[in-house]
C-alpha positions in Angstrom: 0.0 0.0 0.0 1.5 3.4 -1.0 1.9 5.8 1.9 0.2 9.3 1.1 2.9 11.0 3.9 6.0 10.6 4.8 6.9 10.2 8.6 9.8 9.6 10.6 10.3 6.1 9.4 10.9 7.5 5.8 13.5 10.2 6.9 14.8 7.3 9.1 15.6 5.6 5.5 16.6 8.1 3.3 19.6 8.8 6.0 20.2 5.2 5.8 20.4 5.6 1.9 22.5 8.5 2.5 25.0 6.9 4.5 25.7 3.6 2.3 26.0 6.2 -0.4 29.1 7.8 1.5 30.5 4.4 1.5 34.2 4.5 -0.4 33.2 1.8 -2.9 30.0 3.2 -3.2 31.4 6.5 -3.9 33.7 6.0 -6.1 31.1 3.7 -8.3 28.8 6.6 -8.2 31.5 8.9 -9.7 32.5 6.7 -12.3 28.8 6.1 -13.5 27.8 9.9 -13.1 30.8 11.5 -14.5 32.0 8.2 -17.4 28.9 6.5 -18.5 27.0 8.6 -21.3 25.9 5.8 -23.6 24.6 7.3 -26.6 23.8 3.8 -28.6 22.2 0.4 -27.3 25.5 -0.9 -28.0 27.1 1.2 -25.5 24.5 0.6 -23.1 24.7 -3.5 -23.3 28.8 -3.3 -23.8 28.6 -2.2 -19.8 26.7 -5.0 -19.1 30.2 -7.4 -19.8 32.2 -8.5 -17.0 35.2 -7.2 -19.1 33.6 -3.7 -19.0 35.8 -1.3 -17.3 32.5 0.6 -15.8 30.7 -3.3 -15.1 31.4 -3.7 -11.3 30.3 0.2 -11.2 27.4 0.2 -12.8 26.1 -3.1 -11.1 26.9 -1.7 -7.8 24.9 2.1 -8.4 22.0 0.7 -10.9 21.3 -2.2 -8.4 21.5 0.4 -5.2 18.9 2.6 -7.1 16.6 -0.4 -7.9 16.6 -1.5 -4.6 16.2 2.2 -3.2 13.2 2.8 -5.8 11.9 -0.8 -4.8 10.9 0.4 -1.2 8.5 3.0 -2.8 6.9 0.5 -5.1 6.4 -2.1 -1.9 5.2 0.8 0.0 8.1 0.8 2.6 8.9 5.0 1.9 6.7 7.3 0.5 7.6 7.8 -3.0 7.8 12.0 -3.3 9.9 11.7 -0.3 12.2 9.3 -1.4 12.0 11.1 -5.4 13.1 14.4 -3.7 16.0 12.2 -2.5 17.2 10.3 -5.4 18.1 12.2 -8.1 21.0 10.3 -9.1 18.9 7.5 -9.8 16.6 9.3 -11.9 19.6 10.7 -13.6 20.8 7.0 -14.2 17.7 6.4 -15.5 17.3 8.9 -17.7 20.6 8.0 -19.3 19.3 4.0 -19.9 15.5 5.3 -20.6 16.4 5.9 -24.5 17.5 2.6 -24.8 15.0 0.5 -22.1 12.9 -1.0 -25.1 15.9 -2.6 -26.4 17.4 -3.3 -22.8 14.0 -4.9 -21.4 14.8 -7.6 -24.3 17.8 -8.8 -22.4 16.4 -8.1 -19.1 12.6 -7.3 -19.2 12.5 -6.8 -15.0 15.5 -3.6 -15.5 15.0 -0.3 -14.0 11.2 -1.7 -13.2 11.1 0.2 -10.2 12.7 3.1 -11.8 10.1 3.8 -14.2 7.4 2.3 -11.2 8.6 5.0 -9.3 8.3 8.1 -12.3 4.8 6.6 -13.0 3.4 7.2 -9.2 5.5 10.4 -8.4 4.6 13.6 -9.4 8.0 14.8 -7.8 10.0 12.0 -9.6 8.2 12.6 -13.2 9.3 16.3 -12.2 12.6 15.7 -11.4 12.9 13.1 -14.4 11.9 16.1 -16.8 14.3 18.6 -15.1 17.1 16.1 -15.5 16.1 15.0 -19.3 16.7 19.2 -20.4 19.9 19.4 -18.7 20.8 16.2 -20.3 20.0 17.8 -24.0 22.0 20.9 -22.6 25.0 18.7 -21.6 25.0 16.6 -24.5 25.0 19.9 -26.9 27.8 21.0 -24.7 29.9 18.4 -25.0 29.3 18.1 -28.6 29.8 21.8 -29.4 33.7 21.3 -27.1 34.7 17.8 -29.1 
């Protein structure tokens, strides 16, 4: 059942987040994934997906972290606006794969489920998705107009 409010057991969770977030390994995955990982084909999306991958062991760790954050708000274990105003570096994850999810849900029709659960029952997350989806087009011209 969704939760309408969030209460002190959601804040109590999102500081948990928080905290494995500030976790070395954690941190430096998150960095690599944030800053490295712009795929701009289906082929560069599925080539992360190899064990060989430089960016593999990174992009398990965060994209797994964020599905099993966004999971609690699809079981109803945190109120999803709460935890949306929370986690945009999962929605910015997903914005980068959501191009490409048609073609990714063919290899593994359960990813980013709870991604696209969450943007689907969250005002705040759809919000937050758009907001991140316009910088993206920004970034990308950006980086095209230095190269």
């Amino acid at each position: 059942m969704r939760k309408d409010f969030p209460d002190h057991h959601d804040a109590d969770l999102v500081l948990r987040l928080y905290d494995l977030r500030r976790e070395p390994m954690m941190r430096q995955a998150r960095k690599a994934i944030l800053t490295q990982f712009w795929p701009g084909s289906f082929d560069e999306l599925s080539a992360i997906a190899r064990l060989e991958h430089p960016l593999n062991e990174s992009y398990r760790q965060v994209a797994s972290y964020w599905e099993m954050a966004f999971g609690m708000a699809r079981h109803g274990i945190i109120q999803p606006d709460y935890l949306a105003e929370h986690g945009g570096e999962g929605l910015w994850l997903y914005a980068k794969v959501l191009p490409f999810l048609p073609q990714l849900r063919e290899m593994s029709p359960r990813a980013y489920r709870n991604a696209e659960w969450l943007v689907g029952h969250s005002d705040t997350a759809r919000t937050i998705l758009e907001d991140i989806q316009t910088r993206m087009i920004r970034l990308q011209a950006e980086r095209k107009a230095a190269s």
